[in-house]
C-alpha positions as CSV (number, residue, x, y, z in Angstrom):
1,X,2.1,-13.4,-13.8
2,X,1.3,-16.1,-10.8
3,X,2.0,-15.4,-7.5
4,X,4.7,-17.3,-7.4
5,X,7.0,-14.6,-9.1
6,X,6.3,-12.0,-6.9
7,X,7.0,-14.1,-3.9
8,X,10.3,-14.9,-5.8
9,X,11.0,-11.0,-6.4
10,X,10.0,-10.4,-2.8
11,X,12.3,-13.2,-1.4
12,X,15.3,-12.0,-3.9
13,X,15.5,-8.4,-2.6
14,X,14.9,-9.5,1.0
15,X,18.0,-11.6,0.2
16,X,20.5,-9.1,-1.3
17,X,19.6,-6.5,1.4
18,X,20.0,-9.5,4.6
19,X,23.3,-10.4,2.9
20,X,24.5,-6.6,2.8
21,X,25.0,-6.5,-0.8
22,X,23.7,-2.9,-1.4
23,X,26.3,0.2,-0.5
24,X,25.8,1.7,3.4
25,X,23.7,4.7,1.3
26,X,21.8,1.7,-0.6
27,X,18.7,2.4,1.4
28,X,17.5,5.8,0.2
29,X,18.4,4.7,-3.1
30,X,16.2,2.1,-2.8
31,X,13.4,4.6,-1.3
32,X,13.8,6.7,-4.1
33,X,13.6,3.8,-6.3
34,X,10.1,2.4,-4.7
35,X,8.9,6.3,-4.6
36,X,9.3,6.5,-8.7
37,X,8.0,2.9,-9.1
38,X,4.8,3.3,-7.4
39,X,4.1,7.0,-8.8
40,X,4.4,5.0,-12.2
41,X,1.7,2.2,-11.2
42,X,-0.3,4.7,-10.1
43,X,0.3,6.6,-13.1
44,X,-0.3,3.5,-15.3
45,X,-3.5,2.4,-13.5
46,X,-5.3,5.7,-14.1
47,X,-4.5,5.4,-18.3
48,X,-5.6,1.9,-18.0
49,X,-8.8,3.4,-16.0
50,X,-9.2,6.1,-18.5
51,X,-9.0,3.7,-21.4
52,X,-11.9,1.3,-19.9
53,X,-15.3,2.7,-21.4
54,X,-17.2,0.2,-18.6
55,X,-15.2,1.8,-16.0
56,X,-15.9,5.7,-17.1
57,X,-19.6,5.0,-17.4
58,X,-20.2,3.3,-14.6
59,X,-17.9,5.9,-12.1
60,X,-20.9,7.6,-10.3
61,X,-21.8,3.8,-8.9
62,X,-17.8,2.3,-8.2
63,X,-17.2,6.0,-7.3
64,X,-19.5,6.2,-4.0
65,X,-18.8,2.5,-3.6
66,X,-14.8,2.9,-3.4
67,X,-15.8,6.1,-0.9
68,X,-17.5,3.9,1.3
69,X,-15.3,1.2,1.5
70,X,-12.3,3.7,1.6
71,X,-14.2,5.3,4.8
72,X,-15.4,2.5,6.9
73,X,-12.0,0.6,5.8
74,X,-10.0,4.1,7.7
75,X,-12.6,4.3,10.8
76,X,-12.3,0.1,11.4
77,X,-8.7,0.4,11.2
78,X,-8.4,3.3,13.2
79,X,-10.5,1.7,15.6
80,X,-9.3,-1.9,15.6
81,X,-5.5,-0.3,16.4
82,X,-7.1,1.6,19.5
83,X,-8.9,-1.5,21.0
84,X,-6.0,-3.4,20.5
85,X,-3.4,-0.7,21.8
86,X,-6.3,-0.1,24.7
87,X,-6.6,-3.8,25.6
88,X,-3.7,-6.1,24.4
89,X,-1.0,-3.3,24.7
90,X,-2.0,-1.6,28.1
91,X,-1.1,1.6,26.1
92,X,-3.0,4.7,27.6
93,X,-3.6,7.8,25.6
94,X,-2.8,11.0,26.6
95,X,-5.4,13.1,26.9
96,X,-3.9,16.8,27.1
């Protein structure tokens, strides 16, 4: 699939929900709906990871490699959002 189709999906359901097409109780429907849909492609991923011989021999390696990108991706996020809260937001923390 291009790109382009998901930017299509994307725009649609942006569309239907802006024109007030779903029911007033539409929105935890539509929670629901994105809870059971990304449990599935989660789901899906780890058979298709399963099924990959390259993938299972090589874990040890993409293993610590996804746990440091995983970590340092947290602690520069964590830290980016206090410099900017810090410095672009004036926002102080409360330190009790």
């Amino acid at each position: 699939m291009t790109i382009l189709v998901y930017i299509a999906v994307l725009l649609t359901g942006g569309f239907i929900s802006a024109r007030g097409f779903l029911k007033p109780g539409g929105e935890k429907q539509a929670d629901r709906l994105l809870s059971v849909s990304l449990f599935l492609l989660i789901f899906m991923m780890g058979i298709k990871i399963g099924m990959d011989e390259y993938v299972l021999n090589s874990f040890r390696t993409i293993g610590i490699q996804a746990l440091v990108l995983v970590v340092s991706s947290v602690a520069f996020s964590i830290g980016g959002v206090r410099l900017v809260a810090k410095y672009v937001l004036r926002w102080e923390e409360d330190t009790q």
